[in-house]
N, C-alpha and C positions, 0 to 999 in steps of 0.2 A: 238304437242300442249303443252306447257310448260306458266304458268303465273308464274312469280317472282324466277323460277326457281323449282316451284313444277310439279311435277308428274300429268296429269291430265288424270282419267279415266271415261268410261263410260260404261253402261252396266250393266244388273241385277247381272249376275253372277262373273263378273269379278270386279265387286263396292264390292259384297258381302265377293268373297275371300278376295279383299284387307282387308274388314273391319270385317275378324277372322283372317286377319293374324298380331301376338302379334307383327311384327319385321317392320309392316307400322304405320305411326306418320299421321294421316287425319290432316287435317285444316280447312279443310271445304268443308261442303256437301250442294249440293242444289237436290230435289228432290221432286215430288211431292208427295199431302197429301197420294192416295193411297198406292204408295211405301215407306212411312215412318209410317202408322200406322203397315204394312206389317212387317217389320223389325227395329219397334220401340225398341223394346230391344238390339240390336246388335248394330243399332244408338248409343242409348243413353252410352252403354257400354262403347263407346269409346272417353267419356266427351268432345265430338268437342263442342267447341265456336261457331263458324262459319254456323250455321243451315239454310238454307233457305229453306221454301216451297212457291214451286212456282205452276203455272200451265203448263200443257205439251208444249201449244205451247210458251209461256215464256220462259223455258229452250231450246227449238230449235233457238230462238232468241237470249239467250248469246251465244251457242257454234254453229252457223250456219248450222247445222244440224239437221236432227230427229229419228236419230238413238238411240237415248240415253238411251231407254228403260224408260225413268223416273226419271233416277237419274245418276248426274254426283259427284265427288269428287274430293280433293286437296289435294296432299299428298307429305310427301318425296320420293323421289328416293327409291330405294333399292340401297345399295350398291351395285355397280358393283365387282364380284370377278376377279381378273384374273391369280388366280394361280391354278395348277394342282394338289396341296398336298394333296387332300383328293380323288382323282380318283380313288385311286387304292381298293379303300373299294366299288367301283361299278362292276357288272356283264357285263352291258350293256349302251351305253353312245350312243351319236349318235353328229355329225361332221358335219359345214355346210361350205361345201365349195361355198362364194363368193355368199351365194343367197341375192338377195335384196329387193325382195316383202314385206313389211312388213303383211302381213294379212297371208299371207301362211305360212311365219313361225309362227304366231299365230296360225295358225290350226295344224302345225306339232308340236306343245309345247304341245297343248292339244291333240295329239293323243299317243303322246310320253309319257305323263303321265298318261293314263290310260293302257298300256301297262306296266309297271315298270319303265321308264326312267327318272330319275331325275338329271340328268345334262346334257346337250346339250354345247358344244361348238363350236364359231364359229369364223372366221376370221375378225382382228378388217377392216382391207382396201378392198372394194367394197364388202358393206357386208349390210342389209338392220338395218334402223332406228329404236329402240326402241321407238313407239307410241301409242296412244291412241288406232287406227287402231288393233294393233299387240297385245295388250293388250285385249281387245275385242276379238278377234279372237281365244285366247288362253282361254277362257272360267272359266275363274279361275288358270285354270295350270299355269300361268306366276309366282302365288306367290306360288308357287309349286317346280316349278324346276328351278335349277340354272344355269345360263347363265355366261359360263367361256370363256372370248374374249382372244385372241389368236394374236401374231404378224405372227408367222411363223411356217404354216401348217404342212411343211415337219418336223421340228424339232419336235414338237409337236406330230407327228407320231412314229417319235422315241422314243420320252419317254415312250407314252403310251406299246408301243413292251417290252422297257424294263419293264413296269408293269406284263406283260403276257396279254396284248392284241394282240386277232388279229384283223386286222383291214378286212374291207369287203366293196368294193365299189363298185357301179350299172355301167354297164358297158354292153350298147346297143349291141358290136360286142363283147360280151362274151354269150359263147351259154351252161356255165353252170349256173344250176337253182338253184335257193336260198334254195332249199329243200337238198341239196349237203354241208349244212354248220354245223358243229357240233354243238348239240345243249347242249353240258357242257362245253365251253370254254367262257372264258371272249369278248366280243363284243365291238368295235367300229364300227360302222356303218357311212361310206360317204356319203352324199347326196348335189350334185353338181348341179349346175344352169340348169334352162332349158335349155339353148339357148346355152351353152357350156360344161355343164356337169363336170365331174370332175377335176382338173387340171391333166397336162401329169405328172410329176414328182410325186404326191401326188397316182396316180393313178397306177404307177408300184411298189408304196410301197405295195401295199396292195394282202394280201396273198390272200384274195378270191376275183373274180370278178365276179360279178353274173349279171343275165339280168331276167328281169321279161318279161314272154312270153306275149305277145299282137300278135292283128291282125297287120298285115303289111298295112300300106294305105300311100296315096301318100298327102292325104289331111290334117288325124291327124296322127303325126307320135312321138305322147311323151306322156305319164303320166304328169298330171300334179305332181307339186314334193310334195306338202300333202298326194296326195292321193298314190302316189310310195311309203313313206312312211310307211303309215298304213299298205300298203300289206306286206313289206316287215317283218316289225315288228310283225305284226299277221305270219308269215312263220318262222320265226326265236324266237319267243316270247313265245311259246305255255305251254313251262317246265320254265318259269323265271319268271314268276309272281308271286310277292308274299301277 
């Protein structure tokens, strides 16, 4: 959802980060009286022109929805980065190969940031939409960590090796456990589509291949990839936070 070319968010918490984070330009807010006497000062901090209070179901009625928690906003973009020059000042980063869902990588942004991770990179071709959705989802952490788009995974794997990363991919028919992975060496973390999982090439790059142990069934037979994730990140994370 884009009007005029602005950014269009919704959600208590994800309106909020945007509107303490000094590097988004608002245009305009519409939300209602409750949620603007709430965070009248944070509002006003940010001398938007463009103010509307409306009522709840008004606001369902511009954005066709009633998710909006109360309050929508119009903002610039962030700049999208897409260079790797400041990588090598991270611990841990995490890689997404080809997922599309937009909401799941929302939830993997915000799991990712409460863990330590603040740059995620992902593949710019079949790779999922920065949206309202995906923004939402990510709970604040969107204006949080940075999102570094990528033409060519395997290259990209490279570089990072020559950083002194090792890379570490999820890998169903690998039968060692993530608890197997050193916990003082720098991390890059793969996390590949449900439905096809890591790419082949991208996937003999990497020095660890771990498998996170579940029951075996004929009926659910995956993690979903938010919630693969957190486990993984809690397993490998425990000495890295800072």
């Amino acid at each position: 959802m884009k009007k005029n070319n602005q950014q269009l968010i919704f959600g208590i918490h994800a309106c909020v980060a945007a509107l303490t984070n000094s590097k988004r330009i608002v245009n305009k807010i519409i939300c209602t009286e409750q949620v603007f006497k709430k965070y009248k000062n944070l509002i006003e901090n940010k001398n938007i022109k463009d103010l509307n209070i409306k009522k709840r179901n008004q606001i369902d009625s511009v954005l066709g929805l009633t998710t909006h928690q109360g309050i929508v906003i119009y903002c610039n973009p962030l700049i999208k980065v897409n260079t790797l020059k400041e990588i090598e000042k991270e611990n841990l980063v995490l890689i997404l190969d080809s997922l599309t869902d937009s909401q799941n990588v929302g939830s993997i942004m915000r799991t990712a940031f409460l863990f330590g991770v603040r740059t995620i990179i992902y593949t710019k071709h079949n790779s999922f939409e920065i949206n309202p959705y995906l923004i939402k989802s990510a709970s604040g952490a969107f204006e949080k960590i940075q999102l570094v788009e990528v033409i060519n995974l395997n290259q990209t794997i490279d570089f990072l090796k020559k950083k002194e990363f090792w890379i570490v991919g999820l890998d169903t028919n690998s039968k060692k456990k993530i608890s197997t992975i050193p916990n003082n060496i720098k991390l890059a973390i793969i996390l590949g589509s449900e439905n096809k999982g890591i790419k082949k090439l991208s996937l003999e790059k990497c020095d660890f291949r771990v498998n996170i142990n579940t029951v075996k069934s004929k009926l659910v037979d995956s993690l979903n990839v938010s919630h693969a994730t957190a486990i993984v990140l809690y397993e490998v994370n425990s000495e890295r936070i800072t």
